[in-house]
C-alpha positions, -999 to +999 in steps of 0.1 A: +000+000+000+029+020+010+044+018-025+011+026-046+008+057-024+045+065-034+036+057-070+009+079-073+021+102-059+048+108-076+028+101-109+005+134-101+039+157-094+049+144-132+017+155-147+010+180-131+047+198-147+038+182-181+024+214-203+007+186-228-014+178-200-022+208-191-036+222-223-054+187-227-066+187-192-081+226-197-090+231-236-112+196-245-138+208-217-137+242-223-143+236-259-170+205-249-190+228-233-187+258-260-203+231-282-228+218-261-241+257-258-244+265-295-278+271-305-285+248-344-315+231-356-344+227-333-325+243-304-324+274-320-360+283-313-386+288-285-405+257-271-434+267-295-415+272-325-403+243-321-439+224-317-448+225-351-485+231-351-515+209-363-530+220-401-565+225-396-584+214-431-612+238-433-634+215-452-640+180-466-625+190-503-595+208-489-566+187-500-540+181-474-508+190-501-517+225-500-514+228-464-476+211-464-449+239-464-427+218-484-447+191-501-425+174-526-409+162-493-428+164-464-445+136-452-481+147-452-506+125-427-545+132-433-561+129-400-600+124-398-606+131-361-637+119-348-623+121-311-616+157-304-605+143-275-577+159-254-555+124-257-560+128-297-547+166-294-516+153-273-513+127-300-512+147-331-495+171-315-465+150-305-461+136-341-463+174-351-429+180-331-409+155-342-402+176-376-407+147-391-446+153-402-471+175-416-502+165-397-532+181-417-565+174-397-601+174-406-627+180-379-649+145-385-670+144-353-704+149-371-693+127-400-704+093-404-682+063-405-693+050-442-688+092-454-656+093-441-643+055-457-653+072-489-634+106-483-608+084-477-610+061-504-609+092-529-580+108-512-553+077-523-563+093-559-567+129-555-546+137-526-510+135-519-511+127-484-481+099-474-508+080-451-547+089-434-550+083-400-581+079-390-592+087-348-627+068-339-649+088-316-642+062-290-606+066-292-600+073-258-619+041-247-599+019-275-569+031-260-574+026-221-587-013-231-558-017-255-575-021-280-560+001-305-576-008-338-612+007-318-593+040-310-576+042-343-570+030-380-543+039-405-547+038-443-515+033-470-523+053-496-485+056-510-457+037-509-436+061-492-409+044-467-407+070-445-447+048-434-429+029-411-413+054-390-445+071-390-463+037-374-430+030-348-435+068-337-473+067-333-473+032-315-446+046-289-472+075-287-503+059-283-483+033-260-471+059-234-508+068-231-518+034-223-494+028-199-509+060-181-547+052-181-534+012-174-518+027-141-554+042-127-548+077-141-582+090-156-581+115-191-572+146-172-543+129-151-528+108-177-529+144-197-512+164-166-485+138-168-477+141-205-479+182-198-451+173-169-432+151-193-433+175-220-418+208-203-387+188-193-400+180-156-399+150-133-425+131-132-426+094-110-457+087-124-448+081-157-441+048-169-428+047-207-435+016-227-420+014-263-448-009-276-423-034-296-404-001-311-378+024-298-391+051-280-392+083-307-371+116-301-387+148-305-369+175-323-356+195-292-344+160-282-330+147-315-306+181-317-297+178-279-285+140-291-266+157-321-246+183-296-240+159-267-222+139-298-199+162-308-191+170-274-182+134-269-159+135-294-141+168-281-141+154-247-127+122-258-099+133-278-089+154-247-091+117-224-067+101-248-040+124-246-043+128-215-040+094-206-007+088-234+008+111-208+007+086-183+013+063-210+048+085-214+059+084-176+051+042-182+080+043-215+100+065-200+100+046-165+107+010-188+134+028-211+151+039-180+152+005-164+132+024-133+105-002-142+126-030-133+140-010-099+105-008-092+100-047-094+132-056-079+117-034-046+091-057-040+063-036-061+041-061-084+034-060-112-003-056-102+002-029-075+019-012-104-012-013-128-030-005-103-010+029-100-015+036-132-054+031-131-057+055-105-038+082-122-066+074-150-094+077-121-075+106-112-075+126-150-111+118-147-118+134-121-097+167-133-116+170-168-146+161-152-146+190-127-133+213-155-161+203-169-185+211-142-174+241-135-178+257-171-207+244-174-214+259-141-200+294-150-218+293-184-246+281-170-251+259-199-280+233-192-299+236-223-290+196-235-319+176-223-301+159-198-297+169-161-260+180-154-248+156-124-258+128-150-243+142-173-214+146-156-211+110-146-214+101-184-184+121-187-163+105-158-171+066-169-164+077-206-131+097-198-119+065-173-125+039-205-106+062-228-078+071-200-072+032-195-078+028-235-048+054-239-027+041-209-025+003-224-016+017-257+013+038-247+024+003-227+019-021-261+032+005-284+066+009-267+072+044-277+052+080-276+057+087-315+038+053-324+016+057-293+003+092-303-001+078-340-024+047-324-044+067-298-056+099-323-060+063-349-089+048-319-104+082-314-107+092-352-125+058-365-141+049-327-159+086-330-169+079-365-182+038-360-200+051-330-224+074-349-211+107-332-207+126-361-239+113-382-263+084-371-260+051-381-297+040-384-295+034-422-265+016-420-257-023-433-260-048-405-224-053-402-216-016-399-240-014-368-222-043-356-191-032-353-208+008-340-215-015-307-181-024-305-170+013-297-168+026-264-187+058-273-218+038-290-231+032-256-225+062-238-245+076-266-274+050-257-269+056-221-277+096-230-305+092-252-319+068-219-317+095-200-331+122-228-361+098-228-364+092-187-352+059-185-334+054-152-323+020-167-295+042-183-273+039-148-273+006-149-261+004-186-232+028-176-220+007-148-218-026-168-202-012-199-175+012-183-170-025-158-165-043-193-147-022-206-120-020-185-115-055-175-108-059-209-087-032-216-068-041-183-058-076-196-046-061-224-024-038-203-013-065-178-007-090-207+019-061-222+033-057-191+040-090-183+056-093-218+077-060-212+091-073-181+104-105-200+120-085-227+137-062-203 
């Protein structure tokens, strides 16, 4: 114990005089957090610019297409709604505000259900809506009996692709709403809670199902993703080098034969790694707090996650990537070919991981290799907790555990082979 003490010790006094890691230690987070504040796409605007708002048809023969702002590429959904219920408003709404959908709605609660099947049935010809979506008057009952084909009933009228995403986002919808009235919450409850969910605030009540699907982002959501990604990569880049600077003390310390006084003092080769991992813990914890407090002094918290949890994302990610840069520099022999390797892993692990651009549309083998990154399920973990999902803690735990038991073999395995070189 007496010697890791020593070790680290000693460690921290080399860093701290190394001006590499002092630039690394100070300029990723600064620059993290000048990211995560920029204002692009759907964060650029108020809450209700951003909630796109329903298209109200005025009559039968209005066509949806001249009510889309873009319609050669907007998907257009025709909505007959019989319900006019406050569920169906939070409904449409919701699919209004993913960006994804120009919901163009007809007020149907005095039409009959033959009429409207043959509105419908001329619309595939002399519409251009993507798909009609039509709300029974007893949606709200269809719904809290899970029944959903009583509450509501889509019709293809194109073959447009984008269909699919349309029916994943609506069934996550519609399934968060069950879940509600399924817990004992009556119509005005259940809509309280979505209200609660909605403006960003806590609420135990809520119990998210994904019916089959993954759970849809909103657009506020979707951009929050896109900026907590970069910042990743920033943040990341800022953990390797860090970390090659302990990797440096390790080459120097082996080139130096102070690697093989240390063994020959009674030190093993365990208690040594384990020196090592704590200086990791330990550049953690630094960037981290540098972190904290600039996000503290900016008083940046417009990302959609909390900033304590945000924060511990940041520590677990920035211990993998310490370790990740740590083992290198032992492997790799030298800094030159150490600094080549670890900007190599941060480059095509940012990239794999969807950081930059998602990955959704991507070939099965492409997305299997994304989960082999580090970053790929930090980013899961985040959009968890953009979504609520408390599960995301436990996810964090067991990959960044993985993760470095892995890694550590690796490092111990180089060590071990070091020592019988030397």
């Amino acid at each position: 114990m007496r010697s890791f003490r020593a070790l680290l010790k000693t460690n921290i006094k080399l860093l701290l005089r190394n001006k590499a890691f002092i630039f690394f230690l100070l300029i990723a987070p600064v620059i993290s957090v000048f990211v995560l504040g920029l204002k692009t796409g759907a964060t650029s605007y108020k809450e209700d610019d951003i909630r796109k708002n329903i298209q109200e048809l005025d009559s039968i023969n209005q066509k949806a297409v001249y009510k889309a702002n873009s319609p050669a590429t907007e998907f257009i959904v025709k909505v007959y709604d019989a319900s006019r219920s406050g569920i169906s408003e939070y409904v449409l709404k919701e699919l209004a505000s993913t960006g994804m959908f120009c919901i163009c709605r007809l007020d149907a609660t005095e039409m009959p259900k033959k009429e409207i099947e043959g509105h419908i049935e001329n619309d595939t010809f002399n519409d251009r809506a993507g798909v009609v979506l039509y709300l029974k008057k007893d949606f709200f009952r269809g719904i809290a009996e899970g029944h959903i084909e009583k509450a509501a009933v889509t019709y293809k009228v194109s073959d447009d692709e984008r269909l699919d995403i349309f029916n994943n986002a609506l069934s996550g919808y519609l399934g968060k709403v069950y879940s509600l009235l399924k817990a004992g919450n009556g119509e005005k409850e259940t809509l309280k809670i979505l209200e609660t969910v909605q403006n960003g605030l806590p609420a135990k009540e809520t119990k998210v199902i994904n019916a089959g699907e993954k759970n849809i982002l909103d657009a506020r959501q979707t951009a929050a993703k896109s900026k907590i990604g970069y910042a990743f990569s920033i943040i990341t880049l800022g953990f390797l080098f860090c970390g090659v600077c302990v990797a440096f003390i390790v080459i120097e310390e082996q080139d130096n034969k102070v690697y093989t006084r240390i063994m020959l003092s009674g030190t093993g080769r365990l208690n040594y790694l384990a020196a090592k991992t704590a200086m990791a813990v330990v550049i953690s914890l630094l960037q981290t707090g540098v972190l904290g407090i600039c996000l503290f002094v900016t008083g940046n918290s417009d990302f959609g996650i909390d900033r304590l949890p945000f924060l511990l994302i940041i520590f677990m990610l920035g211990l993998v990537f310490c370790v990740i840069s740590l083992c290198t520099g032992i492997l790799a022999g030298d800094v030159m070919s150490a600094n080549y390797v670890v900007f190599t892993i941060w480059s095509c692990s940012a990239l794999l991981a969807g950081l930059y651009f998602p990955l959704d549309n991507a070939s099965g083998v492409l997305k299997a290799v994304s989960f082999l990154m580090p970053q790929k399920w930090f980013m899961e973990a985040a959009e968890m907790l953009l979504l609520g999902d408390k599960g995301a803690y436990t996810v964090l735990l067991c990959v960044t555990a993985a993760y470095l038991i892995i890694i550590l073999s690796f490092g111990g395995a180089g060590l071990k082979i070091k020592q019988q070189d030397n």
